[in-house]
C-alpha positions as CSV (number, residue, x, y, z in Angstrom):
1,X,21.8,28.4,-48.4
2,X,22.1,25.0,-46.8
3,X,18.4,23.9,-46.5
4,X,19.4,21.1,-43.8
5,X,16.9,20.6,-41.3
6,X,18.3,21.3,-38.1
7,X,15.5,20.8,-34.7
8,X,16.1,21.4,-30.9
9,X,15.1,18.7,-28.5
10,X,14.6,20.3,-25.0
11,X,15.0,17.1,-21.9
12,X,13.2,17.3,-19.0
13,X,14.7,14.9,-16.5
14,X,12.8,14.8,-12.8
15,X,13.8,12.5,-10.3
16,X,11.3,12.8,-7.3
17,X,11.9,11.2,-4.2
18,X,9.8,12.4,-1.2
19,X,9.4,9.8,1.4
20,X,11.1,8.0,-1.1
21,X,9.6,10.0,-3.8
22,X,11.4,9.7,-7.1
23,X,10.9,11.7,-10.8
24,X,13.6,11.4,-13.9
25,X,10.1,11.4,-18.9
26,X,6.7,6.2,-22.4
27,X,3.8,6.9,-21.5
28,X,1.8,3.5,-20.3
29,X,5.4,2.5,-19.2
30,X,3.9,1.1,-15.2
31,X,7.4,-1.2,-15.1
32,X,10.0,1.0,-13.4
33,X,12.0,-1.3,-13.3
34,X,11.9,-2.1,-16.8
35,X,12.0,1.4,-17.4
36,X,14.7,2.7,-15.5
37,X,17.6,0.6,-15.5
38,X,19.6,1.7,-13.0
39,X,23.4,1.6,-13.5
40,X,25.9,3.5,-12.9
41,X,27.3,6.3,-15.8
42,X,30.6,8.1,-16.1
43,X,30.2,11.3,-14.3
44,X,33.1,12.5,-16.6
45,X,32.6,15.3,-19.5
46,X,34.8,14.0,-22.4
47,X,37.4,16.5,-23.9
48,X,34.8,16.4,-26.9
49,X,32.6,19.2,-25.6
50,X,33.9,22.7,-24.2
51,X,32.1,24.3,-21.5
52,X,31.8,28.1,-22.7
53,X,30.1,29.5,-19.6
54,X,33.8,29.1,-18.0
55,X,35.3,33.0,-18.7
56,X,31.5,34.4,-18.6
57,X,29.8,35.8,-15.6
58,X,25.9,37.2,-14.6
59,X,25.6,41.0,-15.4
60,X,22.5,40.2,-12.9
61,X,22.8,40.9,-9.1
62,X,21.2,40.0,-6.3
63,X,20.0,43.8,-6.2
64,X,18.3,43.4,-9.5
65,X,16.0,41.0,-8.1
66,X,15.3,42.2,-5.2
67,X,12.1,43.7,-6.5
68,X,11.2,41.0,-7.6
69,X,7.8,39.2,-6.0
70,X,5.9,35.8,-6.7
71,X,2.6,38.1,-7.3
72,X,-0.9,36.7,-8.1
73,X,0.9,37.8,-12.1
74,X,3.3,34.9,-12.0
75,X,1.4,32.7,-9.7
76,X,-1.5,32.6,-12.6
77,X,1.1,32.3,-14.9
78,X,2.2,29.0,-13.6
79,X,-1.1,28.1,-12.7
80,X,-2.3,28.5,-16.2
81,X,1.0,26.6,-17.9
82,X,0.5,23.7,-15.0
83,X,-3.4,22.9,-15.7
84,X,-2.9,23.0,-19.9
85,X,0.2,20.7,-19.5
86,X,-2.2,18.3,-16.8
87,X,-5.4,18.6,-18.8
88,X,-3.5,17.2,-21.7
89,X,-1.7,14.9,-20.5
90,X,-4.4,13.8,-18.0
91,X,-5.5,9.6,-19.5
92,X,-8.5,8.0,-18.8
93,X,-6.2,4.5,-18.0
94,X,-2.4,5.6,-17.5
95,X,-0.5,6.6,-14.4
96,X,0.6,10.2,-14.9
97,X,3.0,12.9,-13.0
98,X,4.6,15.5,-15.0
99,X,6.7,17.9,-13.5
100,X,5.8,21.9,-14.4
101,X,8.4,23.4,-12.9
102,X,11.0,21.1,-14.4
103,X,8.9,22.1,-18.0
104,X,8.7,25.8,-17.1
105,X,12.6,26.1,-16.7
106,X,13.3,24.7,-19.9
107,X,10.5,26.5,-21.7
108,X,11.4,30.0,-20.4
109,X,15.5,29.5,-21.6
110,X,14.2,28.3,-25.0
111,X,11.8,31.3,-24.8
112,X,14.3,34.3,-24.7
113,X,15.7,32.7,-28.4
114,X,12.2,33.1,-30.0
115,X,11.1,36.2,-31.5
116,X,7.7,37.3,-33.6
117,X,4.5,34.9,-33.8
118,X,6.5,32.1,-31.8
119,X,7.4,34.0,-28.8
120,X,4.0,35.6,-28.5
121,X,2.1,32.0,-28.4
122,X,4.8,30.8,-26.2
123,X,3.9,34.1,-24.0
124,X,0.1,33.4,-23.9
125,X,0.6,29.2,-23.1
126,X,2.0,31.8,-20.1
127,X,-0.9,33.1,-19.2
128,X,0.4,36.6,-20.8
129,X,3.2,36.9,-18.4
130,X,5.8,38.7,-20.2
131,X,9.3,36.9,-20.9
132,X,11.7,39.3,-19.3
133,X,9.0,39.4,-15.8
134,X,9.1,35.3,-16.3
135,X,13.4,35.5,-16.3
136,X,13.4,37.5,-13.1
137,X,10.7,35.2,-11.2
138,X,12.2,32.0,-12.1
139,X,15.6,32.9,-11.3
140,X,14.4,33.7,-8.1
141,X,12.2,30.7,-7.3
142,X,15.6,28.4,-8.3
143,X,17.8,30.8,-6.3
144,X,15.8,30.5,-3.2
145,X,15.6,26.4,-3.6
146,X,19.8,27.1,-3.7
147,X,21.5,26.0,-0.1
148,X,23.2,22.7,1.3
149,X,19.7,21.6,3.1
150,X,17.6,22.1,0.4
151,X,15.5,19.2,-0.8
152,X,15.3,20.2,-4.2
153,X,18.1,20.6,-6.7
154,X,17.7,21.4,-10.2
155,X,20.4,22.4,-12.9
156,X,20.1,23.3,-16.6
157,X,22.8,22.8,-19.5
158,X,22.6,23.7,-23.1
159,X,24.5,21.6,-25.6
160,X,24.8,23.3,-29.2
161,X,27.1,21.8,-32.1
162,X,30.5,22.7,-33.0
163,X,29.1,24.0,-37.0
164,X,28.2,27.9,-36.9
165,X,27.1,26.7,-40.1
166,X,24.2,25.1,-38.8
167,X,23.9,27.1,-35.7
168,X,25.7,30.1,-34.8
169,X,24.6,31.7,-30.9
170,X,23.5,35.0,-30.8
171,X,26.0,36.2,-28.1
172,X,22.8,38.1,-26.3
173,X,20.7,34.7,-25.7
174,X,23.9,32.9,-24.3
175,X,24.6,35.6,-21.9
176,X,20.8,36.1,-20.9
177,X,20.9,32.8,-20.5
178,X,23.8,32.9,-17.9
179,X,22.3,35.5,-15.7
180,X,19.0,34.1,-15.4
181,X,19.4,30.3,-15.8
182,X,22.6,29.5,-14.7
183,X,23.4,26.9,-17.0
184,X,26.6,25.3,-18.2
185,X,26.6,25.7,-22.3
186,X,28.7,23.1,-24.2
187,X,30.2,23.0,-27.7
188,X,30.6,19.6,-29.4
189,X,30.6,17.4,-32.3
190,X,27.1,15.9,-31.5
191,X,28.2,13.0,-32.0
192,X,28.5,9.2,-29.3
193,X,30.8,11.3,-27.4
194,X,28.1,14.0,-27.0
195,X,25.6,11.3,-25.9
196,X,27.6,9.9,-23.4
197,X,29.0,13.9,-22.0
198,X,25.2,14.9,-21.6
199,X,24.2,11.9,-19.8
200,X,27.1,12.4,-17.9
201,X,26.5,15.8,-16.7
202,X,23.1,14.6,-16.2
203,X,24.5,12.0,-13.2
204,X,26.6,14.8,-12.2
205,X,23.8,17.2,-11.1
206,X,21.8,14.0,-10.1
207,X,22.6,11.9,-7.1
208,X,22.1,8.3,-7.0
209,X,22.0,5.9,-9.9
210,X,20.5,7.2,-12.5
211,X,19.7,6.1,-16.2
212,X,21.1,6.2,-19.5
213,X,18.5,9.1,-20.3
214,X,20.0,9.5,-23.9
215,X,19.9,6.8,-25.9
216,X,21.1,8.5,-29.5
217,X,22.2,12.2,-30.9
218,X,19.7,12.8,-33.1
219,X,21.0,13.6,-36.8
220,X,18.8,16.8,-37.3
221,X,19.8,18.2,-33.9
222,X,21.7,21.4,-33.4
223,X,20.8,22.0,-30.0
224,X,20.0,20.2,-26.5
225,X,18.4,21.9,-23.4
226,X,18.2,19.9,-20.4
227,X,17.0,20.4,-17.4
228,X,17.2,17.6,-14.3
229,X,15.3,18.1,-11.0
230,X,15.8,15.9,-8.2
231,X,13.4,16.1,-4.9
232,X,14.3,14.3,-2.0
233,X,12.8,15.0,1.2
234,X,11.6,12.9,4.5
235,X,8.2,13.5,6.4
236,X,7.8,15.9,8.8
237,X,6.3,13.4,10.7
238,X,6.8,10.1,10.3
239,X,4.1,7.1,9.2
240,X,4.1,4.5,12.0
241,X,5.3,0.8,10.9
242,X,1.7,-0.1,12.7
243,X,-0.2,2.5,10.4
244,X,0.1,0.5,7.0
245,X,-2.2,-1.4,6.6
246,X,-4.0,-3.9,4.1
247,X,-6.5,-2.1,2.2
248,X,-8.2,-2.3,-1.4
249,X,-8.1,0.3,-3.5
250,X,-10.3,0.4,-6.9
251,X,-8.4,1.2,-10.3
252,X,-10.0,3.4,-13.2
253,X,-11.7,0.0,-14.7
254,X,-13.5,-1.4,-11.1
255,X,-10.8,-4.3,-10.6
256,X,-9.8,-4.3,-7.0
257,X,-6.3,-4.2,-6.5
258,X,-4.5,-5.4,-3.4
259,X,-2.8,-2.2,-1.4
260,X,-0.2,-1.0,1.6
261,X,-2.2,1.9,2.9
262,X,-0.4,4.5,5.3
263,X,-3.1,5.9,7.6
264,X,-2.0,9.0,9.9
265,X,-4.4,11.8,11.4
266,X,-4.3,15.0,9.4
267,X,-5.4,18.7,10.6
268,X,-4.9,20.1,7.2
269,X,-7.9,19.5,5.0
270,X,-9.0,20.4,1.5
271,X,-12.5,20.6,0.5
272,X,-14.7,22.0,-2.2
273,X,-17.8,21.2,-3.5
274,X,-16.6,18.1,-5.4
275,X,-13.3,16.5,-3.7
276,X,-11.8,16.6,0.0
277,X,-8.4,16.2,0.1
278,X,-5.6,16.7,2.4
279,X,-1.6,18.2,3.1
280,X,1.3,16.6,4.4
281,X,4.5,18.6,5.2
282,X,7.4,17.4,4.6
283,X,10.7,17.9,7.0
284,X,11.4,22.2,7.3
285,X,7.9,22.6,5.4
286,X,9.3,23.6,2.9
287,X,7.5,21.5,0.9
288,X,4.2,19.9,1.1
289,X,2.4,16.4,-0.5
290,X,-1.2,17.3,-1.3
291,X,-4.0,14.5,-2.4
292,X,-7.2,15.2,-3.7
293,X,-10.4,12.3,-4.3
294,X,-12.8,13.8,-6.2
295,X,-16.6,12.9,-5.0
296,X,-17.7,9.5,-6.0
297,X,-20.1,10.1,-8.6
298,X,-16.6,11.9,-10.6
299,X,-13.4,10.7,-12.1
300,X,-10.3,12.8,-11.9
301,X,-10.4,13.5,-15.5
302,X,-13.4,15.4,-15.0
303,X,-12.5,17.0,-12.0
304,X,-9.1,18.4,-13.7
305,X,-11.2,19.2,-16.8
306,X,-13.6,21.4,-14.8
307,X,-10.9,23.2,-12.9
308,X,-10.2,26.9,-13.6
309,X,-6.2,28.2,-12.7
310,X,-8.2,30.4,-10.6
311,X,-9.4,27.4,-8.1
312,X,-6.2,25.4,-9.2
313,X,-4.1,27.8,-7.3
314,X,-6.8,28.0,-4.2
315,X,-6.1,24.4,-4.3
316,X,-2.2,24.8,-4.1
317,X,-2.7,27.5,-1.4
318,X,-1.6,25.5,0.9
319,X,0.2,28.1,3.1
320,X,-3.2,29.7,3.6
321,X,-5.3,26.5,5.2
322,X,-6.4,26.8,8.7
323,X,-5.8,23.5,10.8
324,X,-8.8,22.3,12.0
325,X,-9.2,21.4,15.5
326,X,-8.5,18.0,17.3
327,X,-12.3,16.9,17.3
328,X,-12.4,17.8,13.3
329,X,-9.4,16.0,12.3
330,X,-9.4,13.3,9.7
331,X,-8.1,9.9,9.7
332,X,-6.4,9.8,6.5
333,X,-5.5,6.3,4.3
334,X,-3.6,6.7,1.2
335,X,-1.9,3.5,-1.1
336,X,2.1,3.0,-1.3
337,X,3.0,3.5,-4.9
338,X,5.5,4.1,-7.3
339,X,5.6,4.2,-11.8
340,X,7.6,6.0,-14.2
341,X,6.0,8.0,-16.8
342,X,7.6,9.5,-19.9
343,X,6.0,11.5,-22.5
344,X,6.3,14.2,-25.0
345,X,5.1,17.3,-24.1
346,X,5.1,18.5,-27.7
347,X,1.8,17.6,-28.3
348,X,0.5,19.0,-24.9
349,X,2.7,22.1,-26.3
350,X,0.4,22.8,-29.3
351,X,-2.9,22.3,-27.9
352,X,-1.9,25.0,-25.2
353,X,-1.4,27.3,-28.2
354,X,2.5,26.6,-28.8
355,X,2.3,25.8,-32.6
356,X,4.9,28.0,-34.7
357,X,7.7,26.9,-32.9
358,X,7.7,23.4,-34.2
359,X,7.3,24.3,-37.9
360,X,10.4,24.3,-39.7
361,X,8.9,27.2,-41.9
362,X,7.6,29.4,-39.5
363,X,9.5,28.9,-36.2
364,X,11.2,31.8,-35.2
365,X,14.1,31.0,-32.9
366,X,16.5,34.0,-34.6
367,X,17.5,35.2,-31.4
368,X,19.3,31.4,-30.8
369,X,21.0,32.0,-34.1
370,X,22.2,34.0,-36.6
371,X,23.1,31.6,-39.1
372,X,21.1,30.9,-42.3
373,X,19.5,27.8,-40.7
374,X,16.2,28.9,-38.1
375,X,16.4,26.0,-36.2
376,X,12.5,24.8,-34.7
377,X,11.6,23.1,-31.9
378,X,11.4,18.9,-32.0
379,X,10.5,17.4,-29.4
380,X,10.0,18.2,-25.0
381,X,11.3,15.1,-23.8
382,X,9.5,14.7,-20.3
383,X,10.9,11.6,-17.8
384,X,9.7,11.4,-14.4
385,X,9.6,8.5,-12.1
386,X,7.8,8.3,-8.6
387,X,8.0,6.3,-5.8
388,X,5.9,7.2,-2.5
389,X,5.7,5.2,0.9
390,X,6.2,5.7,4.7
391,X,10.2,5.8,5.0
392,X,11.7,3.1,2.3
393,X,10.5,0.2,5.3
394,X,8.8,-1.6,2.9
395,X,9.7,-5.4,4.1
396,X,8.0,-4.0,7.7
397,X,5.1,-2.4,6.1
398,X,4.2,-5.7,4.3
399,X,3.3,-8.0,7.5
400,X,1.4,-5.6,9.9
401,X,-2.4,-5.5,9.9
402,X,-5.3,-3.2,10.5
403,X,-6.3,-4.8,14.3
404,X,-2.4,-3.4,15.4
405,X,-3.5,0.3,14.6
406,X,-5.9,1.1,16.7
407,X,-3.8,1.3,19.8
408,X,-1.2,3.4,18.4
409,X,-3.5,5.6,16.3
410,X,-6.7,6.7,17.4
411,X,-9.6,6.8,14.6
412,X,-11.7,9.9,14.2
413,X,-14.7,9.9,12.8
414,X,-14.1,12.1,9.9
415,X,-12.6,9.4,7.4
416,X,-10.7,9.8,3.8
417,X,-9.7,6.9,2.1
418,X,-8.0,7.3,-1.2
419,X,-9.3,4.0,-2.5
420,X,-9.9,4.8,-6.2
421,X,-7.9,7.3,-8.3
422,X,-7.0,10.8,-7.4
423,X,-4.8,13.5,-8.2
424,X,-1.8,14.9,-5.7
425,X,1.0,16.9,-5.8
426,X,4.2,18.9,-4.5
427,X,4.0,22.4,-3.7
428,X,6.9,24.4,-2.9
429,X,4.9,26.1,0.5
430,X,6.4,29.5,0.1
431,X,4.7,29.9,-3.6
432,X,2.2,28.0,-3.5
433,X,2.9,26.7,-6.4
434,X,4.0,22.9,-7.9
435,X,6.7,21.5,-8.2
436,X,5.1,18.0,-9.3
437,X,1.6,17.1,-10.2
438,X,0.3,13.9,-10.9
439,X,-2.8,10.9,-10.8
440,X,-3.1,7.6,-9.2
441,X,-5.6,5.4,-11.6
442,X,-4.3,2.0,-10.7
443,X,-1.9,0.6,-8.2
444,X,1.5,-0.7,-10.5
445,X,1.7,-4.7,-10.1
């Protein structure tokens, strides 16, 4: 038996860009622009790796999900896979935005290769949602983001080497794969040529310049799973050039840090008995921004650590909030910012339960592969990157003031000023559930 140790590294690649918000996954990294060089990489596959999806077809239909509804089942689901990943990953110091529907794409194709003890821990990170029910709901939440206008794009790809002696793919996972994930599945010598093909299908499913997101094949790997998401979407309404303004906002330490604070007038408010936060619709509404400042006498980390999925998801709910009238509206301020943030989610994995599958002895992955060699799980590479502001006018935002506001903006008396950290996120309005979640604890220099 060939006792090599063979791993899977799953990729998470989220580029968000809503207002100009961006997300592609070190951790403490606040330097995007050290971080993510961006340069321009061959969109072209290399002869080196053979796409085997072309010849194979869905044995799904449209009819077989027709059934299918985002329930208060799957809605807790992601609720309860979203809160473990952001109460994990949550710091007391660090920038964070992670993106759990990015995670839960990958995690659910690696799922349908797992069998025994590994898939049943994978199951209850899952809130106990059942892997074939979690198949039919994700396919449909990525089929329904599928059109020309849509502001969200997302692909998956599977890469798996050219040795069946290291790896050979059960045909059932490859096609279960097809019908519910849709990815393209390569063969190749995982070798520099491999590197360079996956970061160029990467740039082909990803618009814009994008990074070198692979640096190296690793030696022990067998298998890649990437997924990219890219969100791009403009504001439903506008921030006026005259609505930035000079503010201070107070990082996680006490130092005051300079800020470019876009104030509008929001009907959409969220309150509970510690936070007030508030919704921003994007262009369609399909998609919504939400930020939430927990009470003064509470940091975030505390607030996420004392949330429940149950009043998680009220929070997401943001289909169901009543606007309030014109003399209850708030005058909302919120800082210009923008990081990147990379992480492995492996370790947020096992403290959500997820423990077998990255033990070389106990991982059961047999429905990836019948050869001799179980192959375990590595490592959940997680890249995002954000940027957030009125339009991309930054040079205008920079020289207005607070006097040139009032006459274009009138102030209510109901203020909320997001002038110390807080936590926000993206939320796909027909769910209710995010697409992006993240925290604010300093403004990036």
């Amino acid at each position: 038996m060939n006792h090599k140790k063979i791993i899977i590294p799953v990729i998470c690649l989220c580029l968000v860009i809503p207002a100009s918000v961006m997300v592609l996954g070190s951790k403490k990294d606040s330097n995007f622009v050290q971080k993510i060089k961006r340069v321009f990489v061959s969109k072209t596959i290399s002869n080196k790796s053979t796409d085997i999806t072309v010849g194979m077809s869905p044995q799904k239909s449209e009819a077989d999900f027709s059934s299918i509804a985002f329930d208060d089942e799957f809605k807790h689901a992601d609720y309860t896979f979203t809160l473990g990943l952001m109460k994990n990953e949550i710091s007391e110091t660090d920038n964070v935005i992670i993106s759990p529907y990015s995670a839960i794409q990958s995690l659910g194709m690696l799922e349908n290769g797992a069998d025994g003890n590994t898939l049943t821990e994978i199951e209850a990170a899952m809130g106990g949602l059942s892997v074939d029910k979690l198949n039919g709901c994700l396919c449909k939440w990525r089929e329904k983001q599928s059109n020309e206008k849509s502001q969200l794009t997302m692909a998956n790809s599977l890469w798996i080497i050219d040795n069946e002696e290291l790896i050979k793919p059960v045909p059932q996972f490859l096609q279960t794969a097809v019908d519910y994930y849709a990815p393209n599945i390569y063969t190749t010598p995982f070798d520099k040529h491999t590197r360079d093909d996956i970061n160029a299908w990467i740039n082909q499913n990803i618009e814009g310049y994008i990074s070198k997101a692979l640096d190296d094949i690793d030696p022990n790997a067998v298998m890649y799973l990437v997924n990219a998401v890219e969100f791009d979407a403009k504001w439903r309404e506008e921030y006026l050039h005259e609505a930035i303004l000079h503010g201070v906002f107070t990082d996680y330490s006490g130092k005051e840090q300079n800020a470019e604070m876009l104030t509008s007038n929001e009907s959409l408010i969220i309150e509970d008995d510690h936070a007030t936060g508030f919704v921003r619709y994007y262009r369609d509404e399909k998609y919504a921004f939400v930020a939430i400042l927990p009470e003064e006498n509470m940091t975030v980390n505390e607030y996420i650590e004392d949330l429940t999925p149950e009043h998680f998801g009220e929070l997401m709910a943001v289909s169901k909030i009543k606007e309030k009238d014109w003399q209850s509206q708030y005058t909302v301020s919120i800082p210009k910012f923008k990081y990147a943030y990379k992480t492995d989610l492996g370790d947020s994995f096992k403290e959500m339960g997820i423990k077998k599958a990255f033990i070389g002895e106990e991982a059961d992955f047999s429905r990836i592969s019948s050869a001799s060699n179980n192959p375990y799980l590595s490592r959940v590479i997680h890249d995002t990157y954000i940027q957030f502001d009125e339009k991309g006018t930054k040079a205008a935002a920079a020289s207005l003031h607070e006097e040139n506001v009032s006459a274009a903006i009138p102030m209510y008396e109901n203020r909320l000023v997001f002038n110390r950290p807080f936590l926000y996120a993206i939320v796909d309005t027909e769910t209710d559930m995010p697409l992006f979640v993240g925290t604010l604890m300093s403004i990036p220099e």
